[in-house]
N, CA, C and O atoms as CSV, one atom per row, in Angstrom:
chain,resi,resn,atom,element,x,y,z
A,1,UNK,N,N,-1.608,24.312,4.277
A,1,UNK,CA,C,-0.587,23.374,4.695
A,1,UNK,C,C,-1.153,22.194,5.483
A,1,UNK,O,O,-0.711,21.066,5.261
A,2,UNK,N,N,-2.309,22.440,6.583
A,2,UNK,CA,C,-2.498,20.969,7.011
A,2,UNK,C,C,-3.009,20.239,6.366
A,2,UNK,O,O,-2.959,19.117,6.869
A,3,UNK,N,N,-3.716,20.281,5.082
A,3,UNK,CA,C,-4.179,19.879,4.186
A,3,UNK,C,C,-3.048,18.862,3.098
A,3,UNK,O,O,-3.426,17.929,2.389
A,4,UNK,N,N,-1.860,19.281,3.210
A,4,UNK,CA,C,-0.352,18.510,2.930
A,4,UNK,C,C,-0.024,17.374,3.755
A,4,UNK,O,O,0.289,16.220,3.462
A,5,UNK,N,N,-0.227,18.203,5.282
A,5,UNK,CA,C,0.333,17.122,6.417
A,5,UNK,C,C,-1.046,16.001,6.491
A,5,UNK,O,O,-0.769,14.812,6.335
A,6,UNK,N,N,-2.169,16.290,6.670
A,6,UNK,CA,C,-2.890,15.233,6.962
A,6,UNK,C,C,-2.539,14.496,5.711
A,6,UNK,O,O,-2.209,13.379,6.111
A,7,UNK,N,N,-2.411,14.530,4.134
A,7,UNK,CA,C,-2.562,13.160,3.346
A,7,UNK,C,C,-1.215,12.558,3.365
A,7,UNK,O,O,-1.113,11.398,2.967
A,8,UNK,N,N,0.165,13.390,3.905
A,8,UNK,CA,C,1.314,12.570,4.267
A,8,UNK,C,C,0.593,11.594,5.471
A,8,UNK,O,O,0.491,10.376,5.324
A,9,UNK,N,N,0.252,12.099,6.322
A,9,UNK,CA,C,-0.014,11.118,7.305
A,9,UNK,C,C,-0.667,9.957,6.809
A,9,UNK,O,O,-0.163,8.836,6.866
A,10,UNK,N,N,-1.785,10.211,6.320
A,10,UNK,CA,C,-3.045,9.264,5.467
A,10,UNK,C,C,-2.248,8.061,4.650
A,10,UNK,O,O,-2.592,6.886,4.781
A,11,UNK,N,N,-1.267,8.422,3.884
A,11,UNK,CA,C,-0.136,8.123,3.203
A,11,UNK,C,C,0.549,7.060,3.965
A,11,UNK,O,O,0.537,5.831,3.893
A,12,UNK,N,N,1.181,7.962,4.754
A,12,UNK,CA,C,2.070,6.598,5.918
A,12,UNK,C,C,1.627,5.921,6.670
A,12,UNK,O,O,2.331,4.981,7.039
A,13,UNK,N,N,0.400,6.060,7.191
A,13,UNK,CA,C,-0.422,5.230,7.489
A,13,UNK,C,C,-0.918,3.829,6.675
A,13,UNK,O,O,-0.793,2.698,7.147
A,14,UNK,N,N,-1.540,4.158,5.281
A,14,UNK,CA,C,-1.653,3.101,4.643
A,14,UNK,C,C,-0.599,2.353,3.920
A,14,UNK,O,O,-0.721,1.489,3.051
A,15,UNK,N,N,0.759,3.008,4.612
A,15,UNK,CA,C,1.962,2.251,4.013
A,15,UNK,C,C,2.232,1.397,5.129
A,15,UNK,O,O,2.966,0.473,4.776
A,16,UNK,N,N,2.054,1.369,5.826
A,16,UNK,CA,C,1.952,0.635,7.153
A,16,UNK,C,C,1.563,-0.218,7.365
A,16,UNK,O,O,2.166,-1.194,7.811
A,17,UNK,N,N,-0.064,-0.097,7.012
A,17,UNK,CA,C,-0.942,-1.251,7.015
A,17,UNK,C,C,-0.198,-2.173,5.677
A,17,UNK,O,O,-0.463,-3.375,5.691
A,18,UNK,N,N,0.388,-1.847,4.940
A,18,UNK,CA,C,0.800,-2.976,3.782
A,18,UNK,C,C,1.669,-3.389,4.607
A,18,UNK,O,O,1.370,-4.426,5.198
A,19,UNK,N,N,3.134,-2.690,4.962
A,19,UNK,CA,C,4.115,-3.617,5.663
A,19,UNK,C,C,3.343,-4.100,6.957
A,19,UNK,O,O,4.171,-4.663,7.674
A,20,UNK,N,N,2.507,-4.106,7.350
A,20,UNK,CA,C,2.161,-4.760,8.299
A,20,UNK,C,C,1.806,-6.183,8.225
A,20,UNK,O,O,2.133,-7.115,8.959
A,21,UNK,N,N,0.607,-6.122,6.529
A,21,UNK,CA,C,-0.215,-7.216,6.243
A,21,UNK,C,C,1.525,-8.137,5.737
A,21,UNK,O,O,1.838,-9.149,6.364
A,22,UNK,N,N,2.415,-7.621,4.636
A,22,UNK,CA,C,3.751,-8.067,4.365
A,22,UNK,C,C,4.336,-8.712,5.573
A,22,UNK,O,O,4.957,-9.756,5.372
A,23,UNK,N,N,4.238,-8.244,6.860
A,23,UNK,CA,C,5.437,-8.903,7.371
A,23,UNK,C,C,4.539,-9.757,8.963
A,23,UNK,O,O,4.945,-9.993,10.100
A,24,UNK,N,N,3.280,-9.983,8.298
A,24,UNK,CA,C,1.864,-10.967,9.261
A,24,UNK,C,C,2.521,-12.379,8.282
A,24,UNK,O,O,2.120,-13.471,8.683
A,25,UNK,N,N,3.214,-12.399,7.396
A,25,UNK,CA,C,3.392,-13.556,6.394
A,25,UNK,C,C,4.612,-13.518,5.974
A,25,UNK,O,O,4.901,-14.029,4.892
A,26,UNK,N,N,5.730,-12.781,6.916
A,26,UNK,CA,C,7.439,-13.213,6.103
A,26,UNK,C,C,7.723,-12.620,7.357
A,26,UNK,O,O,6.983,-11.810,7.915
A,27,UNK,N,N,9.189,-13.181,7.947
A,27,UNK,CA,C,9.927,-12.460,8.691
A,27,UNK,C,C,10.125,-11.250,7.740
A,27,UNK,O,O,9.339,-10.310,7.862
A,28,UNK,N,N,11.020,-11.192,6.885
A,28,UNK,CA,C,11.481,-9.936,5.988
A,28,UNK,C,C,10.389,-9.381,5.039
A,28,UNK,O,O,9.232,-9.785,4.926
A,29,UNK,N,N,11.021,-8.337,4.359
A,29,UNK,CA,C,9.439,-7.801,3.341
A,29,UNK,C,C,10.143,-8.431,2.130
A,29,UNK,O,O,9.600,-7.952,1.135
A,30,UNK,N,N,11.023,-9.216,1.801
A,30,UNK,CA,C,11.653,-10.127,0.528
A,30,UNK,C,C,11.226,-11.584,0.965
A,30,UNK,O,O,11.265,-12.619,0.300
A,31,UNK,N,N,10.745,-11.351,2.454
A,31,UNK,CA,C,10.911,-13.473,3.140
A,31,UNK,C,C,11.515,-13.629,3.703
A,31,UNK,O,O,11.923,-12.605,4.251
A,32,UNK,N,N,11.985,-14.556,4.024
A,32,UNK,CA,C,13.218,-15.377,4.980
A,32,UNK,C,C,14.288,-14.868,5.629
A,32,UNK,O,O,14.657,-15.085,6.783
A,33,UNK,N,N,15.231,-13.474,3.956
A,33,UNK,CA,C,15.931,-13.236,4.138
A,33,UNK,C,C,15.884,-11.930,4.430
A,33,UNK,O,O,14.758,-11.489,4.202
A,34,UNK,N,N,16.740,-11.004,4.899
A,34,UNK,CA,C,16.890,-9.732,5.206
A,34,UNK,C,C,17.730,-9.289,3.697
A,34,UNK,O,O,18.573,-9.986,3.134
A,35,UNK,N,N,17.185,-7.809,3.205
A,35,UNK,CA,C,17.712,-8.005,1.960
A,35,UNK,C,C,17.284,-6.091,2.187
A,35,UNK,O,O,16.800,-5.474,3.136
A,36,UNK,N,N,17.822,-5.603,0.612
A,36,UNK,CA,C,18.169,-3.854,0.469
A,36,UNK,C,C,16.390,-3.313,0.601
A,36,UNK,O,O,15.986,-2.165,0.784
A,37,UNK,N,N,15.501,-4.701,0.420
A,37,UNK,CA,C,13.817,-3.824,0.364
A,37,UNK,C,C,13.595,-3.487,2.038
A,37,UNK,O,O,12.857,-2.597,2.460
A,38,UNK,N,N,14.161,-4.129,2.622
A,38,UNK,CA,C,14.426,-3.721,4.609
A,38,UNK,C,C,15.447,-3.068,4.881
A,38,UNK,O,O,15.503,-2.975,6.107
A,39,UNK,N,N,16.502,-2.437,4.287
A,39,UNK,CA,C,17.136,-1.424,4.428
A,39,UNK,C,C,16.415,-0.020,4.254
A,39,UNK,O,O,16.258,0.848,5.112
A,40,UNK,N,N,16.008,-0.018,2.894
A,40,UNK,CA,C,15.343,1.085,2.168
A,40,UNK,C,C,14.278,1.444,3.191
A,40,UNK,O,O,14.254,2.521,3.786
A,41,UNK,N,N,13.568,0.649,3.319
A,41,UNK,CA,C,11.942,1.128,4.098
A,41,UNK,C,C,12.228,0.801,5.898
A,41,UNK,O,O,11.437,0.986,6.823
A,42,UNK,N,N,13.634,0.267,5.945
A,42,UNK,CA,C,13.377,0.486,7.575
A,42,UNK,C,C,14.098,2.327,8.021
A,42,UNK,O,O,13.935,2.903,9.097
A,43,UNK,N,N,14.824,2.827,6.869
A,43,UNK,CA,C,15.066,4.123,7.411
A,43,UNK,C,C,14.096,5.159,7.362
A,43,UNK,O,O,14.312,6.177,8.020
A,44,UNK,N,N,13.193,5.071,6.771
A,44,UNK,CA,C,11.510,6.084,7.289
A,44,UNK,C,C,10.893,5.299,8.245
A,44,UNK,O,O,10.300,6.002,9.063
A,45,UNK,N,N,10.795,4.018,8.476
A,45,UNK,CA,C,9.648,3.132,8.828
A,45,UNK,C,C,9.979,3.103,10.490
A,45,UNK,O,O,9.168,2.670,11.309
A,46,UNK,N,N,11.000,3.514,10.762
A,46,UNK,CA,C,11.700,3.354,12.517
A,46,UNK,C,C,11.295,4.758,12.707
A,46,UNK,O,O,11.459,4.933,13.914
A,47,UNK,N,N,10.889,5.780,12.232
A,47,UNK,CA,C,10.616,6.839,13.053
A,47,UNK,C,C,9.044,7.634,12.581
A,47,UNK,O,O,8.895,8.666,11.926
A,48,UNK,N,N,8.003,6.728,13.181
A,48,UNK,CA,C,6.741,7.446,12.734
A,48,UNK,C,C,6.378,8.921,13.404
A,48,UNK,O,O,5.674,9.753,12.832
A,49,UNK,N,N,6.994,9.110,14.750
A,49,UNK,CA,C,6.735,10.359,15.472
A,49,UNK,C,C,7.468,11.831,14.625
A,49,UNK,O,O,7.466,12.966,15.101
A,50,UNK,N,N,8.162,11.355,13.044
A,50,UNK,CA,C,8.507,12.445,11.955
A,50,UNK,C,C,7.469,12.781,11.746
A,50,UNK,O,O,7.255,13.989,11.851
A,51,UNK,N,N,6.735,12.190,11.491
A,51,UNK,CA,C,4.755,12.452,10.891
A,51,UNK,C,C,3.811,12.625,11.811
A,51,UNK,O,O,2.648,12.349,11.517
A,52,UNK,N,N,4.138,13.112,13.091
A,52,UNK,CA,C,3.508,12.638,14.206
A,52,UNK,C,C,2.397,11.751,14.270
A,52,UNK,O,O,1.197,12.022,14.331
A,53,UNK,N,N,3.079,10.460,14.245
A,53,UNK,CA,C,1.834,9.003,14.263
A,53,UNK,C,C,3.028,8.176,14.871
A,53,UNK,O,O,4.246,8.251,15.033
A,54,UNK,N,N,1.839,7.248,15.138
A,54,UNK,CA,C,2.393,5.987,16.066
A,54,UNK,C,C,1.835,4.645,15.093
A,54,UNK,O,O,1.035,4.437,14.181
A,55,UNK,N,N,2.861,3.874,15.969
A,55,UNK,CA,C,3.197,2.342,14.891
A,55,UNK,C,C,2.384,1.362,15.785
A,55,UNK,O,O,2.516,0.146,15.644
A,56,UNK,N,N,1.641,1.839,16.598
A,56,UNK,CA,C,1.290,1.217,18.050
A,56,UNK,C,C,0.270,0.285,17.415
A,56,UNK,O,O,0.200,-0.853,17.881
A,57,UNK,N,N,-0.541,0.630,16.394
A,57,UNK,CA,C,-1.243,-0.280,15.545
A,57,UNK,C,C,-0.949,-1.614,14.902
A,57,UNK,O,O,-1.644,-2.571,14.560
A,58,UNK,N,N,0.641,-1.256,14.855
A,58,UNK,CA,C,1.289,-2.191,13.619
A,58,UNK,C,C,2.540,-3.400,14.609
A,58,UNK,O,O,3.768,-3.466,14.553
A,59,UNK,N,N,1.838,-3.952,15.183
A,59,UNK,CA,C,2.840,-5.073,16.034
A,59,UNK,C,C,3.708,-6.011,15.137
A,59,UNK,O,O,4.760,-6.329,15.692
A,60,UNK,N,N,3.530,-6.541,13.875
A,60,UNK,CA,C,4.200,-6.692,12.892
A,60,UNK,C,C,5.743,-5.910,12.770
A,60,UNK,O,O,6.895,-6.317,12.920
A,61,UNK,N,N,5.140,-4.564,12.414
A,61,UNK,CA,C,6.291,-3.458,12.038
A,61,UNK,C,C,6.774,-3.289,13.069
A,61,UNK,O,O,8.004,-3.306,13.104
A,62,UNK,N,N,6.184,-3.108,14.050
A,62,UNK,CA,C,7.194,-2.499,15.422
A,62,UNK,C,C,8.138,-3.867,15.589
A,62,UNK,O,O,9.275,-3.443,15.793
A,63,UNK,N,N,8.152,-5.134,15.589
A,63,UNK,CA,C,8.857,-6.352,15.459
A,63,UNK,C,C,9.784,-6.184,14.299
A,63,UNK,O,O,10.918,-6.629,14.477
A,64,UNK,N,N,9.593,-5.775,13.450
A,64,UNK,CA,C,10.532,-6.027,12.336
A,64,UNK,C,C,11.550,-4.844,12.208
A,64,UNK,O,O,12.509,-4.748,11.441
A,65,UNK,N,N,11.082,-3.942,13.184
A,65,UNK,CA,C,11.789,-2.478,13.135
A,65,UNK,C,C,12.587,-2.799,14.342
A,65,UNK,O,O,13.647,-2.177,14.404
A,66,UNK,N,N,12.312,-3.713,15.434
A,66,UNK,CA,C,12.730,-3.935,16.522
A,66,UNK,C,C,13.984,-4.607,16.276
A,66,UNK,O,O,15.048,-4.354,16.843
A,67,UNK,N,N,13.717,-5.758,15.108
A,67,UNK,CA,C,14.408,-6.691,14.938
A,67,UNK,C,C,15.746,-6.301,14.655
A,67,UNK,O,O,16.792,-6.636,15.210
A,68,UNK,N,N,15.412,-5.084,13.128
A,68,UNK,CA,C,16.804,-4.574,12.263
A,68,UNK,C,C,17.714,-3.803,12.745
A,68,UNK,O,O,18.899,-3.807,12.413
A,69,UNK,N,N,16.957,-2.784,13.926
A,69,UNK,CA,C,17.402,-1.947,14.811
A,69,UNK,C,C,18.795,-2.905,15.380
A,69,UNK,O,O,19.954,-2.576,15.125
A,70,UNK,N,N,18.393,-4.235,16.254
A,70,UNK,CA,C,19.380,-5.020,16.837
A,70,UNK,C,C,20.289,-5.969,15.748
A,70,UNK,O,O,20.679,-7.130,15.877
A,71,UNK,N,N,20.426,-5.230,14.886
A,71,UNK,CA,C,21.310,-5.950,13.950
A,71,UNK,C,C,22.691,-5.204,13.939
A,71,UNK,O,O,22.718,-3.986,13.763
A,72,UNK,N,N,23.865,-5.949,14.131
A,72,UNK,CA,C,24.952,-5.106,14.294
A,72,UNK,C,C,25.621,-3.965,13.778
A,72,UNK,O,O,26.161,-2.972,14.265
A,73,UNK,N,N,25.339,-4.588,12.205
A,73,UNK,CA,C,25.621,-3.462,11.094
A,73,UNK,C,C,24.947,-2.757,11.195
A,73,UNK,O,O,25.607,-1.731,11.363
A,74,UNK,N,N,23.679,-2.457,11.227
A,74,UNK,CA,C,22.607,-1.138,11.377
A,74,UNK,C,C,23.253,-0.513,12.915
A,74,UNK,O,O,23.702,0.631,12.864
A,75,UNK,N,N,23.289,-1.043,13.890
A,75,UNK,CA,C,24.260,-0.155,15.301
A,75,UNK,C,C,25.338,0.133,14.663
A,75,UNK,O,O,25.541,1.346,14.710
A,76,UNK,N,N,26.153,-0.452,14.066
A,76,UNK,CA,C,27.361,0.559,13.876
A,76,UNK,C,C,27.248,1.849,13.056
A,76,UNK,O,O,27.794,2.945,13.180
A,77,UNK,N,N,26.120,1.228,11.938
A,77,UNK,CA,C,26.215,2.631,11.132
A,77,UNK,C,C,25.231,3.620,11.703
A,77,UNK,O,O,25.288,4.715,11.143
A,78,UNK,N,N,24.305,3.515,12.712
A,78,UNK,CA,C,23.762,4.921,13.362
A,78,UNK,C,C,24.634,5.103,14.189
A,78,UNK,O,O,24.467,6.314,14.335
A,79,UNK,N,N,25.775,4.753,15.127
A,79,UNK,CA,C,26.776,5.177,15.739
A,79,UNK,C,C,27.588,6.380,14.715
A,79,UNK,O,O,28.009,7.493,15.029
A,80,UNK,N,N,27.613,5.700,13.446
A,80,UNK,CA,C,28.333,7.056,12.591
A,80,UNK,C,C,27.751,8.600,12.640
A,80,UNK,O,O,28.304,9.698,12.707
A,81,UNK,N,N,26.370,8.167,12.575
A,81,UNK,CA,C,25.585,9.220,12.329
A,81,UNK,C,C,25.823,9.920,13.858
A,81,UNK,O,O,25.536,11.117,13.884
A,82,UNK,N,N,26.138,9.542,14.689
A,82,UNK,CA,C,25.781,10.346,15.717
A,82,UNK,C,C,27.493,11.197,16.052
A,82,UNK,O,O,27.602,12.033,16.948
């Protein structure tokens, strides 16, 4: 089994470094606009401590995760969830 968990990690890690290099060159991972490719990948991408890893690398992502987080519609709908 750790042999599973380390290449998930390995995995989300180098998914990281892409949205990272992606969003060193767009506010959004579409550009300009906020669109369903920052919906999709901000609901794994806001919680790296699932995989136990940190985003502490990725100042990009932690900004863009920061950003969507304070978007109204995303607060109302984790208010549902809770």
């Amino acid at each position: 089994m750790p042999v599973a968990i380390e290449r998930y990690q390995n995995e989300t890690l180098r998914l990281f470094a892409v949205l990272e290099s992606r969003l060193s060159e767009a506010e959004y991972l579409g550009g300009d606009h906020y669109s369903i490719a920052d919906i999709s990948t901000w609901t794994w991408a806001k919680k790296p401590e699932y995989a136990s890893l940190s985003n502490d690398a990725f100042p990009n992502l932690q900004r863009w995760i920061e950003q969507i987080s304070q978007r109204p519609a995303v607060q109302r709908g984790l208010e549902k969830l809770l």
